[in-house]
C-alpha beads as a LAMMPS data file, in Angstrom:
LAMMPS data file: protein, C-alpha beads

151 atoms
150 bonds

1 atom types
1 bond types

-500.0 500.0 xlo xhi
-500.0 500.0 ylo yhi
-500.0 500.0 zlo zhi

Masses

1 110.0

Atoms # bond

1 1 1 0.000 0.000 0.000
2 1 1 1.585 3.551 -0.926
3 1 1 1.655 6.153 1.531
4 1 1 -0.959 9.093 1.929
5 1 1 0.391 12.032 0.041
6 1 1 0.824 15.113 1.927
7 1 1 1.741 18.481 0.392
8 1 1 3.065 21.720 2.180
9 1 1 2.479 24.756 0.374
10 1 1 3.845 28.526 0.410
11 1 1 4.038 31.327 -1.631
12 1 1 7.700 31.524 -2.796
13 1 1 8.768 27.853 -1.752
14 1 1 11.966 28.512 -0.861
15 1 1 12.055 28.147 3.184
16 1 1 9.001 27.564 5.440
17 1 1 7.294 24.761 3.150
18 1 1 10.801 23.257 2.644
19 1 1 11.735 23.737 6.663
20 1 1 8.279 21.372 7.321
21 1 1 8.753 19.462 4.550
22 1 1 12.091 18.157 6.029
23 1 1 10.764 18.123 9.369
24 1 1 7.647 16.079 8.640
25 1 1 9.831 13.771 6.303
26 1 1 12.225 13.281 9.013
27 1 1 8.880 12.547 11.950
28 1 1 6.540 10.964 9.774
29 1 1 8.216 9.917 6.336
30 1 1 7.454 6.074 7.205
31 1 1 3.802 7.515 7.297
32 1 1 3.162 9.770 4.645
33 1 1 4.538 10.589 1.335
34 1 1 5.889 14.767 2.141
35 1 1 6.303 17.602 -0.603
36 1 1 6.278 21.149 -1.004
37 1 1 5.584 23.210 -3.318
38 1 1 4.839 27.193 -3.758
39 1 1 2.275 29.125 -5.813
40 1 1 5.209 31.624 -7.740
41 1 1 8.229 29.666 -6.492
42 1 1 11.299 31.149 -6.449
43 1 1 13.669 29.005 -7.962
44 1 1 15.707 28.183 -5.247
45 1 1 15.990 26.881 -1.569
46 1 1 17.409 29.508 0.702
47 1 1 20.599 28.633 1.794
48 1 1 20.246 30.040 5.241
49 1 1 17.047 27.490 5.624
50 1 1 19.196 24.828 4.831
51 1 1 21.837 25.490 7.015
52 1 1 19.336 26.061 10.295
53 1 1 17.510 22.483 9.093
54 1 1 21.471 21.046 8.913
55 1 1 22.110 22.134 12.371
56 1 1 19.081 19.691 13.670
57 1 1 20.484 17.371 11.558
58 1 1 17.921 17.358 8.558
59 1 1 19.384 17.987 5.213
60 1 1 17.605 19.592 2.444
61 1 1 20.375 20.595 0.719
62 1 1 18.883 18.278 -2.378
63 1 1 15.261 20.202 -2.096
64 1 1 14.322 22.287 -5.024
65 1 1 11.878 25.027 -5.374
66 1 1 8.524 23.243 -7.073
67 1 1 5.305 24.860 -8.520
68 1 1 2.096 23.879 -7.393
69 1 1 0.676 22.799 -10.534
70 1 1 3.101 19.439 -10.103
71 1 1 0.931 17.870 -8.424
72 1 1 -2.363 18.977 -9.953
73 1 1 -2.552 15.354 -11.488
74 1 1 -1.827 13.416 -7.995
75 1 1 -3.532 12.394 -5.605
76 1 1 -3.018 14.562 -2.457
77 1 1 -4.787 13.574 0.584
78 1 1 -3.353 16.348 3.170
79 1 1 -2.927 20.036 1.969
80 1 1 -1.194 21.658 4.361
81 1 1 -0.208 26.091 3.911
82 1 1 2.174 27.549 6.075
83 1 1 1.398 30.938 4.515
84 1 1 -1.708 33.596 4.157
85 1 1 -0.708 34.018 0.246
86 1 1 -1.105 30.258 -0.555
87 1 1 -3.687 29.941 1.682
88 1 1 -5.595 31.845 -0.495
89 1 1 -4.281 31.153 -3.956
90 1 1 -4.768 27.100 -2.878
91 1 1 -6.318 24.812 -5.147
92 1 1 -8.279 21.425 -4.525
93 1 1 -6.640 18.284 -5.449
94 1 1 -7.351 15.159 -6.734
95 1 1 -8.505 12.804 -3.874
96 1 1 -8.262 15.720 -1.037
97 1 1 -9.127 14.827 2.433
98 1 1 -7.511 17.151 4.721
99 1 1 -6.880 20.460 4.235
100 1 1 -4.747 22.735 7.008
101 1 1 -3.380 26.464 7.548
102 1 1 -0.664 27.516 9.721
103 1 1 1.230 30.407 9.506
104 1 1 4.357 31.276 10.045
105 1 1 6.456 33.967 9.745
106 1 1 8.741 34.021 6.724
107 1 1 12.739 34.046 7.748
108 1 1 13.351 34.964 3.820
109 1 1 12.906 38.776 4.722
110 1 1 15.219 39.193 7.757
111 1 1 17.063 41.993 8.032
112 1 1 20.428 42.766 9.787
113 1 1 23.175 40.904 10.445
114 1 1 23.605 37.563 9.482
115 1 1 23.396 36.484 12.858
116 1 1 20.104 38.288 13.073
117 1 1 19.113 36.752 10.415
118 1 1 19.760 32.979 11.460
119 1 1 18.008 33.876 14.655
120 1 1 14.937 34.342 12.783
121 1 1 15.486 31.329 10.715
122 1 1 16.109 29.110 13.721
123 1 1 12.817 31.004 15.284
124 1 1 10.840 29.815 13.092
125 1 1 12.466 26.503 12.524
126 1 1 11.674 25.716 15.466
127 1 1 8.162 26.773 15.413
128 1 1 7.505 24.553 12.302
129 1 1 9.161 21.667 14.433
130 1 1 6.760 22.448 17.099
131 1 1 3.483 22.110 15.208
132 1 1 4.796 19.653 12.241
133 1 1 6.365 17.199 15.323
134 1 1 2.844 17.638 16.999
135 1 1 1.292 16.635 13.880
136 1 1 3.463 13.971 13.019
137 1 1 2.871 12.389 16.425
138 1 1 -1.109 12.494 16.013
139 1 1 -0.702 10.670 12.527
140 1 1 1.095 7.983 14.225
141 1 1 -1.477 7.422 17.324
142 1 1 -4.296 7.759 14.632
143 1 1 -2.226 4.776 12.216
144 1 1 -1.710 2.730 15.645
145 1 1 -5.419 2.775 16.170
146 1 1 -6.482 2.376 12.557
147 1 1 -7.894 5.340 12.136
148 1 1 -8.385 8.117 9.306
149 1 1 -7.131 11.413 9.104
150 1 1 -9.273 13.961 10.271
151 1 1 -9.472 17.712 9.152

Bonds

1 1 1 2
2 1 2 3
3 1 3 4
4 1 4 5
5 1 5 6
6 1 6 7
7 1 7 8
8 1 8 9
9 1 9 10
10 1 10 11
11 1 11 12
12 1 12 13
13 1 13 14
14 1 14 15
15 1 15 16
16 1 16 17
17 1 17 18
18 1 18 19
19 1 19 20
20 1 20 21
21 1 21 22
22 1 22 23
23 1 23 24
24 1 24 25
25 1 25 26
26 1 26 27
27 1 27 28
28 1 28 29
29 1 29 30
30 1 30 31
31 1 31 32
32 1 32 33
33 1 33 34
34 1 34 35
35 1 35 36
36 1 36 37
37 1 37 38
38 1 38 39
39 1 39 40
40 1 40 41
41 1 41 42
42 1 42 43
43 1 43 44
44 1 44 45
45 1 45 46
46 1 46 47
47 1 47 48
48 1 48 49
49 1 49 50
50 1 50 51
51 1 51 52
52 1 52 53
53 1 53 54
54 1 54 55
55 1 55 56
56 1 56 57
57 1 57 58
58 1 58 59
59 1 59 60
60 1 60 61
61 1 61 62
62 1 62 63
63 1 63 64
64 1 64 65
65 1 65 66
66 1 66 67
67 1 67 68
68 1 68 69
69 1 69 70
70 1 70 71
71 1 71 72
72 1 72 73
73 1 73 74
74 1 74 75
75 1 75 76
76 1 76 77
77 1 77 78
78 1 78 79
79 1 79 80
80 1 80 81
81 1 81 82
82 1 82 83
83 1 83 84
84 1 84 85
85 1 85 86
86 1 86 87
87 1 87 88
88 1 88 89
89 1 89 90
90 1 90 91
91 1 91 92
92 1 92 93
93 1 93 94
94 1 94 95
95 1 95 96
96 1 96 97
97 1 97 98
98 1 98 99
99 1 99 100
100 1 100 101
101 1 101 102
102 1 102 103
103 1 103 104
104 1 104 105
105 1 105 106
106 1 106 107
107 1 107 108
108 1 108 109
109 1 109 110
110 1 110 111
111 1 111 112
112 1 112 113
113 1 113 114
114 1 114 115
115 1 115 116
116 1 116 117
117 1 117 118
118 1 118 119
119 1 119 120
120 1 120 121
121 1 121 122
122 1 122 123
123 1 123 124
124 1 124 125
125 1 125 126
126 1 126 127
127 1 127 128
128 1 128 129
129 1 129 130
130 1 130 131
131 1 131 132
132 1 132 133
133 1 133 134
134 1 134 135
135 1 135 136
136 1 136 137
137 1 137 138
138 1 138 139
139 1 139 140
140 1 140 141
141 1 141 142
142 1 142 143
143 1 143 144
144 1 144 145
145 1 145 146
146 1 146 147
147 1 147 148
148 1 148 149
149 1 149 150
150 1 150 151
């Protein structure tokens, strides 16, 4: 049996959707089948996300920046925005059970230093660990008692 797909989504996709993504993948990627994607990605994966995400020892060095419109033709059971812009640009997929919004901050547009900037990148790092570790953990309990996901 294939794993439930679940899909993070954000406006640029080039930190918070990839900072759950590799979070979720690293809780729950036994589970569920994770991806990102962004609604006017930016073409890359910021390199200060990746370095925050290598220092909890999750690399997504490999991750690239992903339109939404990749996985028009999949099934998606989970849709899951970690921004307002997305949350409001999101479309319905094919075989769509769930569908989620929590924000978050974006790290992208720190300002100052650089150490003021990873601050802010860890911040919310950790945030996203918070509520994507939470989530993880209710998937599990809900696979141990055979249950389905519930919105």
């Amino acid at each position: 049996m294939s794993k439930p797909t679940l899909l993070i989504l954000c406006t640029g996709n080039s930190c918070r959707s990839h900072l759950a993504e590799g979070i979720l993948r690293a809780a729950a990627g036994d589970l569920l089948d994770v991806r990102s994607a962004g609604s006017k990605p930016a073409g890359y994966v910021h390199p200060l996300g990746i370095q925050v995400m290598r220092e909890i020892g999750i690399d997504i060095s490999s991750h690239r920046s992903k339109h939404l419109n990749e996985f028009q033709a999949q099934d998606v059971e989970t849709v899951i925005t970690v921004c307002g812009n997305a949350d409001q640009v999101c479309p319905t997929f094919p075989g769509q059970v769930n569908r989620h919004h929590w924000g978050f901050d974006d790290p992208a547009h720190a300002t100052g230093t650089e150490e003021e900037k990873l601050a802010v990148f860890r911040r919310v790092r950790d945030e996203i660990r918070r509520v994507f570790e939470a989530y993880a953990s209710g998937r599990r309990d809900q696979a141990r008692l055979g249950q389905r996901p519930t919105a």
